[in-house]
N, C-alpha and C positions, 0 to 999 in steps of 0.2 A: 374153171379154166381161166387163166390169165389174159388180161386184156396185153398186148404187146403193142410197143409203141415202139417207129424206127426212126431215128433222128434224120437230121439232114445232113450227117457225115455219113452214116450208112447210108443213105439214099444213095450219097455220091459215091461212093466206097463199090457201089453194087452196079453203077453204070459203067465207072473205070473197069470194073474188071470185064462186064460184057465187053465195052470195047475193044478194051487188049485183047480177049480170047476172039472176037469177032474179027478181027482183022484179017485172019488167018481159017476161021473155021466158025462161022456166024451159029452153023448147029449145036458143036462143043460148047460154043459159048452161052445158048440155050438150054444144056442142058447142064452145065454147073450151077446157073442161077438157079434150075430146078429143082437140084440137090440143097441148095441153101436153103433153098424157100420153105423145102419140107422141115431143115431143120431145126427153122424160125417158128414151125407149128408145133414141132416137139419141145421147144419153151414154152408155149400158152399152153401144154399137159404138166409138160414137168420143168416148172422153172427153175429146180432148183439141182438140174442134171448137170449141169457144165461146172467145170474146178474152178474154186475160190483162187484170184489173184490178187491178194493184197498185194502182192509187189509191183504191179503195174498201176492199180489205184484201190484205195479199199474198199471191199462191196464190190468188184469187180470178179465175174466170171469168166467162163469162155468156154465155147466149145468149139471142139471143132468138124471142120467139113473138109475133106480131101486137103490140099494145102493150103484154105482157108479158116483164119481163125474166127471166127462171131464171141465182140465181147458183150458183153452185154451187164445190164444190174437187175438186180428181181427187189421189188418193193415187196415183202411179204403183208405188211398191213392194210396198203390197198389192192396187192395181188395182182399188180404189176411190172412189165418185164420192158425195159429199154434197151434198146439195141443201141450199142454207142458208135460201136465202129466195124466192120469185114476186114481183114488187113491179110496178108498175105503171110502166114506162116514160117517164110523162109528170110522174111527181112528182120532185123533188130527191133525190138518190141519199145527199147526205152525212148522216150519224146516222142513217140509217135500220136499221144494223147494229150 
């Protein structure tokens, strides 16, 4: 199983969005992080399940969770998974890294 590690733009990436969705409905917005959260655990199974994005950066993957994107990089030789960023799926991807 892979050790996963989340930077500190995901960290931040994952408060903004409880916030936004908290503002309006604190529940929803607990239970989208919980949908991530599981899907942050099915990278340390399968890190190598989410689509290759070279176009965004090389080595970059992503999967996704309802209208959130998790990109992330899988190191296969030490067998870990960096979570780079959460970004919202409906915005424009480029500069945004």
């Amino acid at each position: 199983m892979a050790e996963l590690f989340v930077t500190r733009r995901a960290e931040a990436d994952l408060r903004s969005i409880w916030r936004y969705i908290a503002y309006d409905n604190p529940a929803a917005a607990d239970r989208i992080l919980l949908r991530i959260d599981e899907r942050m655990q099915i990278l340390r199974h399968f890190p190598e399940i989410g689509a290759l994005r070279n176009d965004i950066r090389r080595g970059m993957r992503m999967l996704v969770e309802g209208n959130y994107l998790l990109l992330y990089e899988y190191d296969s030789r030490k067998d870990e998974v960096d979570l780079i960023a959460v970004i919202d799926g409906r915005r424009e991807l480029s500069g945004l890294l």
